[in-house]
C-alpha positions in Angstrom: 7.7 -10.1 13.5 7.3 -10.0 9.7 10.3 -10.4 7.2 9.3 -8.0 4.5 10.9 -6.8 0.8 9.7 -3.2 0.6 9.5 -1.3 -3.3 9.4 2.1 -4.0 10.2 4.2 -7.2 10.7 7.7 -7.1 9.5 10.8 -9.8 13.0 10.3 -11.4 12.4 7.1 -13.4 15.6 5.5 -12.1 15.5 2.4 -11.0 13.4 0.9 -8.1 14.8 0.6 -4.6 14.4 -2.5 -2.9 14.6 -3.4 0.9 14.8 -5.9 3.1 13.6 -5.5 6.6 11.9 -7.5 9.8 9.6 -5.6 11.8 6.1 -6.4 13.9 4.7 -2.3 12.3 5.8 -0.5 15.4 9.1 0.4 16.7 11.0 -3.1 16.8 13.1 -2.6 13.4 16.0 -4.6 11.7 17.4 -3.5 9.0 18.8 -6.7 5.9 20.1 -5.6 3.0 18.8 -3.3 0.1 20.0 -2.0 -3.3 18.8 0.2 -6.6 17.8 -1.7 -9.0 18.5 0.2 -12.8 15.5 0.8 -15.2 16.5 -0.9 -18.6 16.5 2.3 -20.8 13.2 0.9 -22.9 11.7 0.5 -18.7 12.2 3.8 -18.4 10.9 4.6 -21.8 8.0 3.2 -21.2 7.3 5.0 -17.9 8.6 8.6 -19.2 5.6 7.8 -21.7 3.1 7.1 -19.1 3.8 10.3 -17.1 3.7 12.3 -19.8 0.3 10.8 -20.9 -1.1 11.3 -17.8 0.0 15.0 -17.8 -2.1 15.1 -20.7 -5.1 13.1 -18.8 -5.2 15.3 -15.3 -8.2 12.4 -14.4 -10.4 13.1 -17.2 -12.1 10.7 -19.2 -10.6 7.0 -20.0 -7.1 6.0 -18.4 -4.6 6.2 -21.0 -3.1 3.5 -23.5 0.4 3.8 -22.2 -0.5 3.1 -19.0 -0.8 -0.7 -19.7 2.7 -1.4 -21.2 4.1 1.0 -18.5 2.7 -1.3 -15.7 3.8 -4.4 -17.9 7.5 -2.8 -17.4 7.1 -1.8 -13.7 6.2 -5.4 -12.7 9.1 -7.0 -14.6 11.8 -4.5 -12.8 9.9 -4.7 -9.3 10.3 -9.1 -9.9 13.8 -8.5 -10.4 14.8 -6.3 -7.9 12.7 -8.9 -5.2 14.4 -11.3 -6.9 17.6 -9.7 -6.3 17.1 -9.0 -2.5 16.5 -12.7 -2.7 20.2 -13.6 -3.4 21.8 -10.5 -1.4 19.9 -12.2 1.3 20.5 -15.8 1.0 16.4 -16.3 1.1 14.1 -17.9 -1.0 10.3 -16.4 -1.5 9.0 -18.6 1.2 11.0 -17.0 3.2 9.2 -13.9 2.8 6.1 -12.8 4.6 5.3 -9.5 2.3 6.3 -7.4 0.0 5.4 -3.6 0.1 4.8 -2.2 -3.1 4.8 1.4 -3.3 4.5 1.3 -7.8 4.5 4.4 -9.8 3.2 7.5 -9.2 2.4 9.6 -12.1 -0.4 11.8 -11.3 -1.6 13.6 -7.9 -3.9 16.1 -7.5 -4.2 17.3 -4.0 -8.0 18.0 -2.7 -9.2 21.6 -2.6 -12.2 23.2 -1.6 -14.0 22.6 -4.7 -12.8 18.9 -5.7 -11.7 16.2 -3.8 -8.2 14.7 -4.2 -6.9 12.1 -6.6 -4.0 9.8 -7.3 -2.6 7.3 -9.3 0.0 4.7 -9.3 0.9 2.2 -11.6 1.5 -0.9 -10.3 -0.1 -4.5 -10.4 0.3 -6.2 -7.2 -1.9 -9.5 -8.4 0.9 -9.8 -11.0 3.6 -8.9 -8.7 2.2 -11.7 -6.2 2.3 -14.2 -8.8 5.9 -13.3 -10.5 7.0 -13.3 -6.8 5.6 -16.2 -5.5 4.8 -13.7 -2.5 1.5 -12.0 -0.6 1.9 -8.0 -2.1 0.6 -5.1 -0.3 0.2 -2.3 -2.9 -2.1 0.6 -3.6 -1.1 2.3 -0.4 -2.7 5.9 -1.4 -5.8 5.5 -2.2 -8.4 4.6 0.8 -6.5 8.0 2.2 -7.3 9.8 -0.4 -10.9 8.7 -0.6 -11.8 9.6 2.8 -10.5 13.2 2.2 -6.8 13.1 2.8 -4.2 14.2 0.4 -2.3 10.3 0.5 0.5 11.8 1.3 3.2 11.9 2.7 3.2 8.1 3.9 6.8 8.0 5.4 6.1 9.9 8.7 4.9 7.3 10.6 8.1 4.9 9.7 10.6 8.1 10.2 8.5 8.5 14.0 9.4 4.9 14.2 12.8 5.4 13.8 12.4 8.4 16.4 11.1 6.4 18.6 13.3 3.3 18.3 16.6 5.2 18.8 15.1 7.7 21.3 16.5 10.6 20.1 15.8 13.9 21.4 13.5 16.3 20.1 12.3 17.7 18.5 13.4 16.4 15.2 12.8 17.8 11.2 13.6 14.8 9.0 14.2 16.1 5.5 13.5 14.2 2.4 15.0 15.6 -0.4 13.3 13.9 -3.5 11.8 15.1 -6.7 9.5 16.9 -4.1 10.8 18.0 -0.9 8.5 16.8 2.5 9.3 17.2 6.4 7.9 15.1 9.2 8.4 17.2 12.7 8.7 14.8 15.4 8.2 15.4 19.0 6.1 15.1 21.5 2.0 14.3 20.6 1.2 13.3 17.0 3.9 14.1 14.3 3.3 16.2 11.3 4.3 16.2 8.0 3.2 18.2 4.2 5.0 18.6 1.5 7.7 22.0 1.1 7.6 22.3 -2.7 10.3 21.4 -5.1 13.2 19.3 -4.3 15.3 18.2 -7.1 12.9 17.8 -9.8 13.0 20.7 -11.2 16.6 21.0 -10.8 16.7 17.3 -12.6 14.5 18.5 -15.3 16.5 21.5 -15.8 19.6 20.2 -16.1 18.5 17.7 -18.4 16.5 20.1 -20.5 19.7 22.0 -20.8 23.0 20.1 -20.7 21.6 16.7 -21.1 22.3 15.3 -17.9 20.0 13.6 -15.7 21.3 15.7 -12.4 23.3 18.3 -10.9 26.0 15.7 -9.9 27.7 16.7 -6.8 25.8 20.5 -7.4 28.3 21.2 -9.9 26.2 23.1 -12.0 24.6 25.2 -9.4 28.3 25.8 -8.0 29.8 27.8 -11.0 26.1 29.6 -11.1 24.4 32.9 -9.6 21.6 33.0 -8.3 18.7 35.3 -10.2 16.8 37.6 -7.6 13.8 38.1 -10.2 13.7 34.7 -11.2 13.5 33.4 -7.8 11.1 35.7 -6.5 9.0 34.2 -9.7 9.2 30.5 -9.0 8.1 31.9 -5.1 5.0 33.5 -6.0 3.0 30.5 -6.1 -0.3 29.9 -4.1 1.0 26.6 -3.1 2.9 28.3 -0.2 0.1 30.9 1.2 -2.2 27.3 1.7 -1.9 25.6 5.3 -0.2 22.1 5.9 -1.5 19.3 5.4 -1.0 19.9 1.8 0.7 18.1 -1.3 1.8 18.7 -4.7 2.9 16.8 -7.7 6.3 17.0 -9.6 4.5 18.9 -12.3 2.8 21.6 -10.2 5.6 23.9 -10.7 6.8 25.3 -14.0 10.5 25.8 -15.1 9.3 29.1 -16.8 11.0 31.6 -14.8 14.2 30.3 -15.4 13.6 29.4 -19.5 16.1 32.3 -20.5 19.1 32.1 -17.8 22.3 29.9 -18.0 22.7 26.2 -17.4 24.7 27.6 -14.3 22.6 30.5 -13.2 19.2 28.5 -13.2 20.5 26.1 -11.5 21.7 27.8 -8.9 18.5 29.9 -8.6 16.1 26.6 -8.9 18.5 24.8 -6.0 18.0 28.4 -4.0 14.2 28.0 -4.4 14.3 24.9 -2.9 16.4 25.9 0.0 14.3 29.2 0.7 11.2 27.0 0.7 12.3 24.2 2.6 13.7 26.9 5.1 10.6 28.3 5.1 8.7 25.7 6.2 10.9 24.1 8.7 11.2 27.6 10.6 7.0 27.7 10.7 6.7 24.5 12.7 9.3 25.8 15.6 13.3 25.0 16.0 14.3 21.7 15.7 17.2 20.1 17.6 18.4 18.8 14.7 17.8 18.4 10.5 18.2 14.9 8.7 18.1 14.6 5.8 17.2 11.9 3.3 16.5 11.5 -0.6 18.9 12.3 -3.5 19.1 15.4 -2.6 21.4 14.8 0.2 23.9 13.8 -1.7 24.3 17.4 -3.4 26.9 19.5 -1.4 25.8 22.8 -2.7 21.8 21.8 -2.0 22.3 21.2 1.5 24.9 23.9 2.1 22.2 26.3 0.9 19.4 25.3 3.1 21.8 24.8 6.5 22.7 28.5 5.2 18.7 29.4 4.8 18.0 27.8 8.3 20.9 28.9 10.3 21.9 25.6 11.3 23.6 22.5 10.2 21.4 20.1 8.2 22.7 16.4 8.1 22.2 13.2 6.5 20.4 10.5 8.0 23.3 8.5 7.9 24.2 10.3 10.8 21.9 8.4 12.8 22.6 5.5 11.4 19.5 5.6 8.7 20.2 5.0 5.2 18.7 7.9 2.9 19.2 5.7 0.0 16.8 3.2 1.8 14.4 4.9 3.9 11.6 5.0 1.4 11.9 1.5 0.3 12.1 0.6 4.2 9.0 2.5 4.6 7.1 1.1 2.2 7.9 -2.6 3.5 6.8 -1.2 7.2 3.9 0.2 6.2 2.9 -3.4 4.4 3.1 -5.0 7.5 0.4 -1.9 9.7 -2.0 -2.4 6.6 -1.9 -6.0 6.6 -2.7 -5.8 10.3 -4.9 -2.7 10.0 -2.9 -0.1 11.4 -3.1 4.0 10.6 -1.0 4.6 7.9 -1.8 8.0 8.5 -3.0 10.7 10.7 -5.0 13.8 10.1 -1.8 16.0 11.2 0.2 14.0 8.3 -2.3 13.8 5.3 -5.0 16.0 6.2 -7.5 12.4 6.9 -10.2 13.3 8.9 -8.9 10.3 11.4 -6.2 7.8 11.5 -6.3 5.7 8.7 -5.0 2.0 7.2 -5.0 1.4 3.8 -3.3 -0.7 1.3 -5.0 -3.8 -0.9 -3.7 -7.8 -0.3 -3.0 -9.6 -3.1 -2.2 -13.3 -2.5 0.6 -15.1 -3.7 -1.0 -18.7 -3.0 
Protein backbone atom coordinates (compact mmCIF):
# COMPACT_ATOMS: atom_id res chain seq x y z
CA UNK A 1 0.00 0.00 0.00
CA UNK A 2 1.22 3.55 -0.98
CA UNK A 3 0.08 6.81 1.03
CA UNK A 4 -0.19 9.23 -1.77
CA UNK A 5 -1.09 13.33 -2.03
CA UNK A 6 -2.77 13.43 -5.48
CA UNK A 7 -2.96 17.26 -7.51
CA UNK A 8 -5.04 18.21 -10.09
CA UNK A 9 -6.26 21.64 -11.54
CA UNK A 10 -9.02 21.92 -13.70
CA UNK A 11 -9.71 24.42 -17.13
CA UNK A 12 -11.31 26.91 -14.63
CA UNK A 13 -8.16 28.40 -12.96
CA UNK A 14 -9.56 27.97 -9.52
CA UNK A 15 -7.62 26.68 -7.17
CA UNK A 16 -5.84 23.15 -7.12
CA UNK A 17 -7.47 20.21 -5.45
CA UNK A 18 -5.54 18.22 -3.30
CA UNK A 19 -6.00 14.57 -1.98
CA UNK A 20 -4.99 12.32 0.26
CA UNK A 21 -5.35 8.70 -0.28
CA UNK A 22 -3.70 4.94 0.43
CA UNK A 23 -3.96 2.52 -2.21
CA UNK A 24 -1.53 -0.55 -3.71
CA UNK A 25 -3.00 0.90 -7.83
CA UNK A 26 -5.85 -1.52 -7.93
CA UNK A 27 -9.01 -1.82 -6.11
CA UNK A 28 -7.85 -1.64 -2.29
CA UNK A 29 -8.72 2.27 -1.74
CA UNK A 30 -8.87 4.47 1.41
CA UNK A 31 -9.90 7.56 1.25
CA UNK A 32 -7.83 10.68 3.98
CA UNK A 33 -8.70 13.92 3.71
CA UNK A 34 -8.75 16.54 0.74
CA UNK A 35 -9.58 20.17 0.16
CA UNK A 36 -9.44 23.15 -2.78
CA UNK A 37 -6.81 25.05 -2.40
CA UNK A 38 -7.61 29.04 -3.79
CA UNK A 39 -5.48 30.52 -6.63
CA UNK A 40 -4.01 33.94 -5.25
CA UNK A 41 -5.69 36.28 -7.87
CA UNK A 42 -1.99 37.28 -9.36
CA UNK A 43 -1.75 32.78 -9.49
CA UNK A 44 -4.48 32.85 -11.53
CA UNK A 45 -3.26 35.84 -13.42
CA UNK A 46 -0.45 34.35 -14.31
CA UNK A 47 -2.05 31.15 -15.65
CA UNK A 48 -5.12 33.02 -17.50
CA UNK A 49 -1.88 34.52 -19.33
CA UNK A 50 -0.38 31.24 -20.16
CA UNK A 51 -3.55 29.78 -21.70
CA UNK A 52 -4.19 32.44 -23.58
CA UNK A 53 -0.61 32.45 -24.98
CA UNK A 54 -0.84 29.10 -25.80
CA UNK A 55 -4.15 29.77 -27.78
CA UNK A 56 -2.03 31.93 -29.70
CA UNK A 57 0.88 29.14 -30.08
CA UNK A 58 -1.41 25.90 -31.17
CA UNK A 59 2.39 23.98 -31.02
CA UNK A 60 4.04 26.04 -33.36
CA UNK A 61 7.37 27.28 -33.11
CA UNK A 62 9.11 28.22 -29.61
CA UNK A 63 7.06 27.61 -26.23
CA UNK A 64 5.85 30.84 -25.07
CA UNK A 65 7.36 33.41 -22.45
CA UNK A 66 4.51 33.21 -20.12
CA UNK A 67 4.76 29.77 -19.76
CA UNK A 68 7.81 30.13 -17.35
CA UNK A 69 6.30 32.42 -14.62
CA UNK A 70 2.99 30.44 -14.98
CA UNK A 71 4.85 27.21 -13.96
CA UNK A 72 6.78 29.34 -11.30
CA UNK A 73 3.00 30.12 -9.83
CA UNK A 74 1.66 26.47 -10.31
CA UNK A 75 4.54 25.00 -8.16
CA UNK A 76 4.16 27.48 -5.31
CA UNK A 77 0.15 26.77 -4.96
CA UNK A 78 0.69 22.89 -5.64
CA UNK A 79 3.64 23.18 -2.30
CA UNK A 80 0.96 24.71 -0.46
CA UNK A 81 -1.90 22.81 -1.01
CA UNK A 82 0.65 19.37 -0.16
CA UNK A 83 1.53 21.31 2.50
CA UNK A 84 -1.87 21.76 3.57
CA UNK A 85 -3.01 18.10 3.30
CA UNK A 86 0.09 17.81 5.49
CA UNK A 87 -1.61 19.45 8.56
CA UNK A 88 -5.36 18.24 7.71
CA UNK A 89 -3.61 14.97 8.04
CA UNK A 90 -1.42 15.18 10.94
CA UNK A 91 1.67 13.83 8.59
CA UNK A 92 4.82 15.14 7.81
CA UNK A 93 6.56 14.62 4.11
CA UNK A 94 8.21 11.44 5.19
CA UNK A 95 5.20 10.26 5.68
CA UNK A 96 4.35 10.43 2.18
CA UNK A 97 5.24 7.87 -0.45
CA UNK A 98 4.11 10.15 -3.73
CA UNK A 99 2.52 12.72 -4.88
CA UNK A 100 0.56 12.68 -8.21
CA UNK A 101 0.80 15.66 -10.02
CA UNK A 102 -1.69 16.18 -12.65
CA UNK A 103 -0.27 20.39 -13.43
CA UNK A 104 -1.91 22.53 -15.98
CA UNK A 105 -3.26 21.81 -18.98
CA UNK A 106 -3.45 24.53 -21.44
CA UNK A 107 -3.31 23.21 -24.82
CA UNK A 108 -4.66 19.71 -26.44
CA UNK A 109 -4.93 18.86 -29.77
CA UNK A 110 -6.42 15.56 -30.34
CA UNK A 111 -4.72 13.28 -33.22
CA UNK A 112 -6.36 13.15 -36.58
CA UNK A 113 -5.72 11.46 -39.60
CA UNK A 114 -3.32 13.89 -40.85
CA UNK A 115 -1.35 14.82 -37.53
CA UNK A 116 -0.68 13.12 -34.59
CA UNK A 117 -1.85 14.42 -31.23
CA UNK A 118 -0.33 16.83 -28.78
CA UNK A 119 -0.47 18.17 -25.26
CA UNK A 120 0.79 20.25 -22.85
CA UNK A 121 0.78 20.84 -19.16
CA UNK A 122 2.56 23.08 -17.10
CA UNK A 123 4.00 21.77 -14.25
CA UNK A 124 7.55 21.11 -12.83
CA UNK A 125 7.65 18.07 -10.80
CA UNK A 126 11.75 18.29 -10.19
CA UNK A 127 10.72 21.54 -8.36
CA UNK A 128 7.66 20.17 -6.93
CA UNK A 129 9.88 17.16 -5.48
CA UNK A 130 12.25 19.51 -3.92
CA UNK A 131 9.63 22.22 -2.35
CA UNK A 132 7.95 19.02 -1.15
CA UNK A 133 10.59 17.14 0.21
CA UNK A 134 8.59 14.19 -1.68
CA UNK A 135 9.11 11.66 -4.92
CA UNK A 136 6.52 13.51 -7.69
CA UNK A 137 4.91 11.61 -10.50
CA UNK A 138 3.96 14.21 -13.09
CA UNK A 139 3.62 14.44 -16.91
CA UNK A 140 0.93 11.80 -16.97
CA UNK A 141 -0.20 12.62 -20.70
CA UNK A 142 2.36 12.48 -22.73
CA UNK A 143 3.94 8.78 -23.37
CA UNK A 144 -0.03 8.25 -24.28
CA UNK A 145 -0.01 10.61 -26.52
CA UNK A 146 3.16 9.69 -28.17
CA UNK A 147 2.28 6.30 -28.98
CA UNK A 148 -0.89 7.44 -30.78
CA UNK A 149 -3.51 7.95 -28.16
CA UNK A 150 -5.41 11.05 -27.49
CA UNK A 151 -4.04 11.23 -23.31
CA UNK A 152 -7.20 11.42 -22.41
CA UNK A 153 -9.38 10.80 -20.38
CA UNK A 154 -7.02 9.39 -17.50
CA UNK A 155 -9.79 8.91 -14.76
CA UNK A 156 -11.50 5.73 -16.09
CA UNK A 157 -9.37 3.32 -14.80
CA UNK A 158 -9.63 4.99 -11.13
CA UNK A 159 -13.68 5.42 -11.57
CA UNK A 160 -13.54 1.27 -12.78
CA UNK A 161 -11.66 1.01 -9.49
CA UNK A 162 -14.21 2.35 -7.64
CA UNK A 163 -16.75 0.05 -9.68
CA UNK A 164 -14.96 -2.61 -8.80
CA UNK A 165 -14.21 -1.96 -5.14
CA UNK A 166 -17.97 -1.34 -4.17
CA UNK A 167 -19.24 -3.91 -6.62
CA UNK A 168 -21.92 -2.14 -7.97
CA UNK A 169 -24.09 -3.39 -10.58
CA UNK A 170 -23.86 -2.57 -14.06
CA UNK A 171 -23.60 -1.26 -16.14
CA UNK A 172 -22.60 2.06 -14.89
CA UNK A 173 -22.16 5.86 -16.87
CA UNK A 174 -20.07 7.92 -14.52
CA UNK A 175 -20.41 11.54 -15.56
CA UNK A 176 -17.90 14.18 -15.08
CA UNK A 177 -19.12 17.36 -15.44
CA UNK A 178 -15.95 19.72 -15.85
CA UNK A 179 -15.02 22.48 -18.18
CA UNK A 180 -15.34 19.46 -20.69
CA UNK A 181 -17.80 16.89 -20.18
CA UNK A 182 -16.29 12.93 -20.30
CA UNK A 183 -18.14 9.37 -19.57
CA UNK A 184 -16.49 6.16 -18.61
CA UNK A 185 -19.12 3.14 -19.19
CA UNK A 186 -18.35 0.46 -16.95
CA UNK A 187 -19.37 -3.12 -17.13
CA UNK A 188 -18.41 -6.06 -18.06
CA UNK A 189 -14.86 -6.45 -20.37
CA UNK A 190 -12.71 -3.31 -20.71
CA UNK A 191 -14.34 0.13 -19.90
CA UNK A 192 -14.67 2.98 -22.25
CA UNK A 193 -14.44 6.34 -21.99
CA UNK A 194 -14.15 9.84 -24.76
CA UNK A 195 -14.93 13.00 -24.18
CA UNK A 196 -18.99 14.41 -24.84
CA UNK A 197 -18.22 18.00 -25.61
CA UNK A 198 -18.72 21.00 -23.53
CA UNK A 199 -19.51 20.94 -19.91
CA UNK A 200 -19.36 24.13 -18.08
CA UNK A 201 -16.82 26.01 -19.81
CA UNK A 202 -18.56 27.55 -22.07
CA UNK A 203 -21.25 28.23 -19.71
CA UNK A 204 -18.37 29.68 -17.29
CA UNK A 205 -16.98 31.77 -20.01
CA UNK A 206 -20.31 32.98 -20.85
CA UNK A 207 -21.41 34.06 -17.86
CA UNK A 208 -18.35 35.81 -17.16
CA UNK A 209 -18.14 37.39 -20.57
CA UNK A 210 -21.51 38.70 -19.79
CA UNK A 211 -22.47 39.45 -16.15
CA UNK A 212 -19.06 39.11 -14.75
CA UNK A 213 -19.34 36.13 -12.78
CA UNK A 214 -17.16 33.27 -12.85
CA UNK A 215 -20.32 30.66 -13.00
CA UNK A 216 -23.90 30.04 -13.27
CA UNK A 217 -24.16 29.57 -9.39
CA UNK A 218 -26.80 27.24 -8.55
CA UNK A 219 -28.02 27.52 -12.58
CA UNK A 220 -29.53 30.65 -11.71
CA UNK A 221 -28.85 32.24 -14.90
CA UNK A 222 -29.89 29.48 -17.11
CA UNK A 223 -33.16 29.18 -14.80
CA UNK A 224 -34.84 32.65 -15.63
CA UNK A 225 -33.59 31.85 -19.50
CA UNK A 226 -35.04 30.24 -22.79
CA UNK A 227 -33.60 28.14 -24.55
CA UNK A 228 -32.69 29.39 -28.48
CA UNK A 229 -33.74 26.56 -31.06
CA UNK A 230 -31.39 28.18 -33.85
CA UNK A 231 -28.71 28.90 -31.60
CA UNK A 232 -28.52 25.47 -30.27
CA UNK A 233 -28.86 23.66 -33.44
CA UNK A 234 -25.55 26.07 -34.20
CA UNK A 235 -23.32 25.11 -31.37
CA UNK A 236 -24.56 21.21 -32.49
CA UNK A 237 -23.33 21.30 -35.87
CA UNK A 238 -19.93 20.66 -35.16
CA UNK A 239 -17.72 17.74 -36.66
CA UNK A 240 -16.60 16.83 -33.28
CA UNK A 241 -19.83 14.78 -32.79
CA UNK A 242 -20.13 12.84 -36.36
CA UNK A 243 -16.13 11.46 -35.25
CA UNK A 244 -16.13 7.91 -33.35
CA UNK A 245 -15.03 7.59 -29.61
CA UNK A 246 -12.07 7.44 -28.54
CA UNK A 247 -11.88 11.06 -29.12
CA UNK A 248 -11.02 14.40 -27.16
CA UNK A 249 -11.25 18.00 -27.30
CA UNK A 250 -9.90 21.08 -25.70
CA UNK A 251 -11.84 23.79 -23.73
CA UNK A 252 -11.35 26.04 -26.70
CA UNK A 253 -12.52 23.73 -29.48
CA UNK A 254 -15.87 25.19 -29.31
CA UNK A 255 -16.85 28.82 -29.96
CA UNK A 256 -19.38 30.96 -27.91
CA UNK A 257 -20.37 32.47 -31.39
CA UNK A 258 -23.84 31.27 -31.70
CA UNK A 259 -24.89 32.65 -28.72
CA UNK A 260 -22.88 36.31 -29.05
CA UNK A 261 -26.32 38.23 -29.55
CA UNK A 262 -28.88 36.53 -26.99
CA UNK A 263 -29.42 37.38 -23.29
CA UNK A 264 -27.28 36.68 -20.31
CA UNK A 265 -30.35 34.41 -19.43
CA UNK A 266 -31.21 32.95 -22.80
CA UNK A 267 -27.58 31.82 -23.67
CA UNK A 268 -27.23 30.42 -20.87
CA UNK A 269 -29.91 28.40 -20.86
CA UNK A 270 -29.28 27.34 -24.54
CA UNK A 271 -25.33 26.66 -23.87
CA UNK A 272 -26.39 24.45 -20.51
CA UNK A 273 -29.11 22.71 -23.15
CA UNK A 274 -26.13 22.01 -25.46
CA UNK A 275 -24.43 20.29 -23.00
CA UNK A 276 -27.24 18.17 -21.84
CA UNK A 277 -28.34 17.19 -25.56
CA UNK A 278 -24.72 16.18 -26.12
CA UNK A 279 -24.00 14.48 -23.07
CA UNK A 280 -27.48 12.61 -23.67
CA UNK A 281 -26.35 11.88 -26.78
CA UNK A 282 -23.59 10.14 -26.06
CA UNK A 283 -24.57 8.17 -23.06
CA UNK A 284 -27.69 6.75 -25.16
CA UNK A 285 -24.95 5.47 -28.06
CA UNK A 286 -23.06 3.23 -25.68
CA UNK A 287 -26.41 1.28 -24.36
CA UNK A 288 -28.72 1.96 -21.01
CA UNK A 289 -26.96 2.30 -18.02
CA UNK A 290 -28.26 1.20 -14.63
CA UNK A 291 -27.52 4.14 -13.22
CA UNK A 292 -25.73 8.00 -13.98
CA UNK A 293 -23.12 9.53 -11.48
CA UNK A 294 -22.12 12.28 -11.74
CA UNK A 295 -18.95 14.17 -10.79
CA UNK A 296 -17.23 17.71 -11.51
CA UNK A 297 -18.68 21.21 -10.90
CA UNK A 298 -21.16 20.62 -12.89
CA UNK A 299 -23.04 18.61 -10.50
CA UNK A 300 -23.51 20.97 -8.30
CA UNK A 301 -25.87 23.00 -10.82
CA UNK A 302 -29.56 22.04 -10.31
CA UNK A 303 -30.78 23.18 -13.61
CA UNK A 304 -27.58 21.31 -15.46
CA UNK A 305 -28.43 18.14 -14.22
CA UNK A 306 -32.18 18.49 -14.33
CA UNK A 307 -31.71 19.07 -18.11
CA UNK A 308 -29.75 16.05 -18.90
CA UNK A 309 -31.87 13.50 -16.46
CA UNK A 310 -34.67 15.22 -18.72
CA UNK A 311 -32.53 14.62 -22.07
CA UNK A 312 -31.84 10.86 -20.88
CA UNK A 313 -35.08 9.92 -19.45
CA UNK A 314 -33.70 9.01 -16.22
CA UNK A 315 -32.39 10.28 -12.99
CA UNK A 316 -28.73 11.29 -13.10
CA UNK A 317 -27.11 11.49 -9.58
CA UNK A 318 -24.08 12.68 -7.89
CA UNK A 319 -21.35 10.49 -6.89
CA UNK A 320 -21.93 11.28 -3.51
CA UNK A 321 -24.52 8.87 -3.82
CA UNK A 322 -22.17 6.13 -3.73
CA UNK A 323 -20.26 7.44 -1.32
CA UNK A 324 -17.53 9.13 -3.94
CA UNK A 325 -16.71 12.69 -3.51
CA UNK A 326 -17.12 14.73 -6.92
CA UNK A 327 -15.21 17.37 -5.51
CA UNK A 328 -12.30 14.86 -5.07
CA UNK A 329 -12.43 12.26 -7.63
CA UNK A 330 -9.97 13.87 -9.98
CA UNK A 331 -7.41 14.77 -7.36
CA UNK A 332 -7.99 11.04 -6.01
CA UNK A 333 -7.29 9.93 -9.47
CA UNK A 334 -4.40 11.53 -10.14
CA UNK A 335 -2.71 10.23 -6.68
CA UNK A 336 -3.97 6.46 -7.93
CA UNK A 337 -2.60 6.77 -11.05
CA UNK A 338 0.93 7.89 -9.44
CA UNK A 339 1.10 4.89 -7.69
CA UNK A 340 0.26 2.23 -11.49
CA UNK A 341 3.01 4.51 -13.19
CA UNK A 342 5.41 4.20 -10.49
CA UNK A 343 4.91 0.46 -10.72
CA UNK A 344 4.30 0.42 -14.49
CA UNK A 345 0.85 -0.18 -14.72
CA UNK A 346 -1.67 0.85 -17.89
CA UNK A 347 -2.88 4.08 -17.28
CA UNK A 348 -4.87 3.55 -20.20
CA UNK A 349 -6.44 1.32 -22.67
CA UNK A 350 -7.13 1.52 -26.33
CA UNK A 351 -11.00 1.57 -25.55
CA UNK A 352 -10.23 4.79 -23.18
CA UNK A 353 -7.63 6.89 -25.19
CA UNK A 354 -7.59 5.47 -28.51
CA UNK A 355 -3.62 3.81 -27.48
CA UNK A 356 -2.92 1.21 -29.70
CA UNK A 357 -2.38 -1.09 -26.31
CA UNK A 358 -2.48 -0.61 -22.61
CA UNK A 359 -0.24 1.86 -21.63
CA UNK A 360 1.84 3.45 -18.27
CA UNK A 361 3.18 6.58 -18.32
CA UNK A 362 4.12 9.31 -16.05
CA UNK A 363 7.94 10.69 -15.22
CA UNK A 364 9.67 10.13 -11.49
CA UNK A 365 11.15 12.89 -10.12
CA UNK A 366 13.00 12.32 -6.77
CA UNK A 367 12.72 14.08 -3.76
CA UNK A 368 16.11 12.71 -2.12
Amino acid sequence: MYRVIGLMSGTSLDGVDAALIETDGGSDIRFGPGAEHPYHPEQRRLLQAAVDAALAWRFDGPEPDAFGPAETALGEAHAAAVAHILAMAGLQAGDIDLVGFHGQTVLHRAPAKDRKGATRQLGDGEALARATGIDVVYDFRSADVAAGGHGAPLATLYHEALFKRDALPGPVAVLNLGGVANVSWLGEGDPCAFDTGPASGLLDAWCEQTVGRSCDLNGELAGRGEVKAEALAQLLDHPYFDLKPPKSLDRWDFSLDPVSELSPEDGAATLTAFTARTVADAIRKMGLPQRVLATGGGRKNPVMMAAIASELGRPVEPVETVGWNGDLMEAQAFAWLAVRAREGKPLSLPSTTGVPEPTTGGRLAKAR
